[in-house]
C-alpha positions in Angstrom: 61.9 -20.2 52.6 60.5 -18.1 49.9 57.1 -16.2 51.0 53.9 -17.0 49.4 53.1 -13.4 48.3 56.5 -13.7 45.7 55.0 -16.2 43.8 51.4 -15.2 43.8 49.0 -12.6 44.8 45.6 -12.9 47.0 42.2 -10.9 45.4 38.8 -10.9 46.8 36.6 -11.3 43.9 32.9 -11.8 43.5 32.3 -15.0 41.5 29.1 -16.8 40.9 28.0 -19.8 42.7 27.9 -22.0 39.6 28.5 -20.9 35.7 25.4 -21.2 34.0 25.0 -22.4 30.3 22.6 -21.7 27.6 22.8 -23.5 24.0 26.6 -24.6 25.2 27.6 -21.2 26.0 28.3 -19.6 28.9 25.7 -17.5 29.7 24.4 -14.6 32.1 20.7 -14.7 33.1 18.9 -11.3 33.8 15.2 -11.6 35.4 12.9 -8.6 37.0 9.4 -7.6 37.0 8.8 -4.5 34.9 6.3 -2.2 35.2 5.6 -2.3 31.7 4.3 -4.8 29.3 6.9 -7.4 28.4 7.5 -6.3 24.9 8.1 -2.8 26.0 10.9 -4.4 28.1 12.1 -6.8 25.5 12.9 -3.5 23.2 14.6 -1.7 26.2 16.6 -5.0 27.0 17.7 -5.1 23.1 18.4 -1.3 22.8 20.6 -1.7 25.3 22.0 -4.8 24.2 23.0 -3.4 21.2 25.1 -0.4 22.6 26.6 -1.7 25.4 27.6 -5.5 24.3 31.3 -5.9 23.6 31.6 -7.2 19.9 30.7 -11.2 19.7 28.2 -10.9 22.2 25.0 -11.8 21.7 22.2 -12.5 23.5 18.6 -14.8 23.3 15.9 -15.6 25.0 14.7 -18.3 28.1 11.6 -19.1 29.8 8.5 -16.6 29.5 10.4 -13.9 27.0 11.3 -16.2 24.9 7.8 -17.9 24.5 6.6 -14.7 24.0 8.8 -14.0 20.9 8.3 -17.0 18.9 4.3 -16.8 19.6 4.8 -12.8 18.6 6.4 -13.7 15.3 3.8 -17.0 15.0 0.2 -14.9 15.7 1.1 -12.8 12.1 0.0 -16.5 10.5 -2.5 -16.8 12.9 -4.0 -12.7 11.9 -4.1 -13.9 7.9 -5.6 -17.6 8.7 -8.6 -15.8 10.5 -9.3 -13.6 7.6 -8.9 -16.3 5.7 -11.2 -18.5 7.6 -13.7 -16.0 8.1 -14.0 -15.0 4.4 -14.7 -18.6 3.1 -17.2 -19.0 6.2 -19.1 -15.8 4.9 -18.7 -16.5 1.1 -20.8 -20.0 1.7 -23.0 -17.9 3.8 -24.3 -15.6 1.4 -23.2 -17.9 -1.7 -21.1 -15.0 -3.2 -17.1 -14.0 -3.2 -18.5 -10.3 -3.6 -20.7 -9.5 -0.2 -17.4 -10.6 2.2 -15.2 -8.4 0.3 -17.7 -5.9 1.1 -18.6 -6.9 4.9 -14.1 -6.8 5.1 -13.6 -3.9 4.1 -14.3 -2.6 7.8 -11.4 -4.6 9.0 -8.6 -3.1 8.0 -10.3 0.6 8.7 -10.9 -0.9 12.2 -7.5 -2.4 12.7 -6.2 1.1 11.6 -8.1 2.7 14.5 -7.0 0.3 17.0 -3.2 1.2 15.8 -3.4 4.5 16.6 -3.0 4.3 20.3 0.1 2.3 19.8 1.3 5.4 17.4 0.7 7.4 20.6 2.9 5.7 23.1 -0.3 4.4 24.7 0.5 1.2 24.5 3.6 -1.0 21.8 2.9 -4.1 19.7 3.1 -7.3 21.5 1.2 -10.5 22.0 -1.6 -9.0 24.0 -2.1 -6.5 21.2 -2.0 -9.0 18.3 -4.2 -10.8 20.7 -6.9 -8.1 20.6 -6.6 -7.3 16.9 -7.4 -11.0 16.2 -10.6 -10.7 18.1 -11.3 -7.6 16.4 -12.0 -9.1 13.3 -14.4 -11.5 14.3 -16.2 -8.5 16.1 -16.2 -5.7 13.4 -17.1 -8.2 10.8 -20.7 -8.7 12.4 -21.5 -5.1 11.6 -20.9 -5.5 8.1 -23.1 -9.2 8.2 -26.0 -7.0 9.8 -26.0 -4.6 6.9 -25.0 -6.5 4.0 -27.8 -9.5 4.8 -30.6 -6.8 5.1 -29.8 -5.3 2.0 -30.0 -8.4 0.4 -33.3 -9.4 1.3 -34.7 -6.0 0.9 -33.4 -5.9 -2.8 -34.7 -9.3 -2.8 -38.3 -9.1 -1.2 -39.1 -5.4 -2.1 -36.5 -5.2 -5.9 -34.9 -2.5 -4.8 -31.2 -1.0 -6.0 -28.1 -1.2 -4.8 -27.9 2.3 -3.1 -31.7 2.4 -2.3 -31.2 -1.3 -0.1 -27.7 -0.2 1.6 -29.2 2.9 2.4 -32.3 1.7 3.9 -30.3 -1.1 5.8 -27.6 0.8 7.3 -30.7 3.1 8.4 -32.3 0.4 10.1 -29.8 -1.4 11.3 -28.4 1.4 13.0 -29.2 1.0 16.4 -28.8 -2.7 16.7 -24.5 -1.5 14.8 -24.2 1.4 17.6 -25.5 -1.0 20.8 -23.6 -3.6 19.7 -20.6 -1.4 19.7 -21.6 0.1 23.0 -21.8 -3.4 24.7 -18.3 -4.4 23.9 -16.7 -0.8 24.3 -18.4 -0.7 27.7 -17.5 -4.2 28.0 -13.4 -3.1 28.0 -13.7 -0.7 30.7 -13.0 -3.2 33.6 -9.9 -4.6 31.2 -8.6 -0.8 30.4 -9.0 0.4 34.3 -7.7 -2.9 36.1 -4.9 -3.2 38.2 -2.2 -5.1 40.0 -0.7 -8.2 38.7 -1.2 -8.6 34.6 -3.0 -5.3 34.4 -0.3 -4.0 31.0 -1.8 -7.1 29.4 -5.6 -6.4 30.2 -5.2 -3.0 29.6 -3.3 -3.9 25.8 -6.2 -6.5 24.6 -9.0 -3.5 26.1 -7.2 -0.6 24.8 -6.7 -2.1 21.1 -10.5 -3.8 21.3 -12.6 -0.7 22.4 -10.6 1.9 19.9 -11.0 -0.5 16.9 -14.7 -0.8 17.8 -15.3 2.7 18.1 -13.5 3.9 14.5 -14.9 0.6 12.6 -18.1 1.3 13.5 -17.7 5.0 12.1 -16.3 3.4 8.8 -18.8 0.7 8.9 -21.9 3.3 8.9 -20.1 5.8 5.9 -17.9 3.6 4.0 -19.4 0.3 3.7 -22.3 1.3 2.2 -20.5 2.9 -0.3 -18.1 -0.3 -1.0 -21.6 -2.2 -1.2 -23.1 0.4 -4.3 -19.8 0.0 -5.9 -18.7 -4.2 -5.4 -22.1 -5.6 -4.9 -24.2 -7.8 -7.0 -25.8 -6.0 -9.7 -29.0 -4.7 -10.1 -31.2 -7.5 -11.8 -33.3 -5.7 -14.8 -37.1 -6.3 -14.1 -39.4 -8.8 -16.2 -41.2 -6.2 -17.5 -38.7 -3.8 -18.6 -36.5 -7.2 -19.9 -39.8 -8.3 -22.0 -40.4 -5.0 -23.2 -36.7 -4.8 -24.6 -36.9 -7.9 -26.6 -40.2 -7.2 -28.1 -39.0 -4.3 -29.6 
C-alpha cells in the first residue's frame, strides 16, 4: 500500500463559487461605491489597469459603467445636434443666417468658462458634465436673443446703426441679462451644496451650469455687441440720402 501523499499533494486554496464569463471569456468582476464621480473612477480603474495587467489582459465594461461610457462617447453628437438645432430654430426666427452667428458666439465663451473648474481639479468630464454643458447652450443663447431682437427693432423703428442699436440694447436689456443669470446661478446652489447619495452628479451638472452662466454673461455684455457691429446686417442708406445720390 502506497500512501496518498506520494502520489499527490493536498492545498487549501481560495477558489470562487462559480467562474464567471463575460463576451466568452473568463472574467473577474470588480464593484464598489466610490466616493467620487464615476468617471473619476473609471480613469483610476484604467490607470491602474494599464500598469498592473499582465500582458493580454484586457478589461471592459458591465452594467452602469459601461452605459455610462457608450452615452459619454454618444452625448459629443448629441452637443453638435443642439447647436445645430438651435441655429436653424433662430435663423427662421429672425429670417437671417447672420443674427444666430452673432447670438452663438456666447456659447463657446460660456462653455470655456464652465471648463475651467474641470481644469482645476473641481470636478473631470463625464456624463453629468456633458449633461450640464448641453443645457448651457440653450441657456446662454437667450441672452444673446434678448439683445440681438432689441437691436433689431430699434434699428428698425427708430433707423438707427449698427453700434448705436447694440449699444442701446445691451444697455437696456441689461437688467433683465444680469437677473436672468442670477435666477439660474442661484438656482444651482441646492445642486452644488447637496449631499448623500448622487450628490458628485448634482454637484457636476451645478458646478459646470452656474460657472458658464456667470463668464457668458460677462462675454455676452462686452463681446457680443462687438460681434453684432462687425457680422450684422448692414446699415440700410436712408431715402433721402439714397435720392439725393442719384439726382446728382
Amino acid at each position: 500500500m502506497l500512501p496518498l501523499s506520494t502520489l499527490i499533494q493536498v492545498r487549501d486554496r481560495a477558489r470562487p463559487t462559480r467562474l464567471k464569463q463575460f463576451q466568452q471569456l473568463n472574467a473577474a468582476t470588480i464593484q464598489g461605491f466610490p466616493i467620487v464621480s464615476m468617471g473619476e473612477a473609471i480613469e483610476t480603474l484604467q490607470g491602474i489597469a494599464r500598469e498592473e495587467a499582465p500582458q493580454g489582459f484586457s478589461f471592459d465594461y458591465a452594467g452602469a459603467s459601461r452605459q455610462y461610457v457608450q452615452e459619454g462617447r454618444a452625448l459629443y453628437l448629441t452637443f453638435a445636434l443642439a447647436l445645430a438645432v438651435i441655429f436653424l430654430v433662430l435663423a427662421a426666427q429672425f429670417e437671417s443666417f447672420r443674427d444666430p452667428l452673432v447670438i452663438l458666439v456666447t456659447v463657446p465663451l460660456s462653455v470655456c468658462g464652465a471648463l475651467v473648474p474641470l481644469f482645476l481639479g473641481l470636478s473631470s468630464m463625464n456624463i453629468y458634465t456633458q449633461v450640464g454643458l448641453v443645457t448651457l447652450i440653450g441657456l446662454i443663447s437667450k441672452h444673446g436673443i434678448m439683445i440681438v431682437e432689441f437691436a433689431n427693432q430699434l434699428r428698425q423703428e427708430q433707423g438707427l446703426s449698427r453700434r448705436e442699436a447694440v449699444e442701446q440694447a445691451a444697455a437696456i436689456r441689461l437688467r433683465p441679462v444680469l437677473m436672468t443669470t442670477a435666477a439660474t446661478v442661484f438656482g444651482m446652489v441646492p445642486l452644488i451644496i447637496a449631499s448623500g447619495a448622487g450628490a458628485v452628479s448634482r454637484f457636476d451638472i451645478g458646478l459646470v451650469i452656474a460657472t458658464g452662466m456667470s463668464v457668458g454673461t460677462l462675454f455676452t455684455l462686452f463681446v457680443l455687441p462687438t460681434v453684432y457691429d462687425l457680422l450684422a446686417r448692414p446699415d440700410r442708406q436712408p431715402l433721402e440720402a439714397a435720392a439725393g445720390a442719384t439726382t446728382h
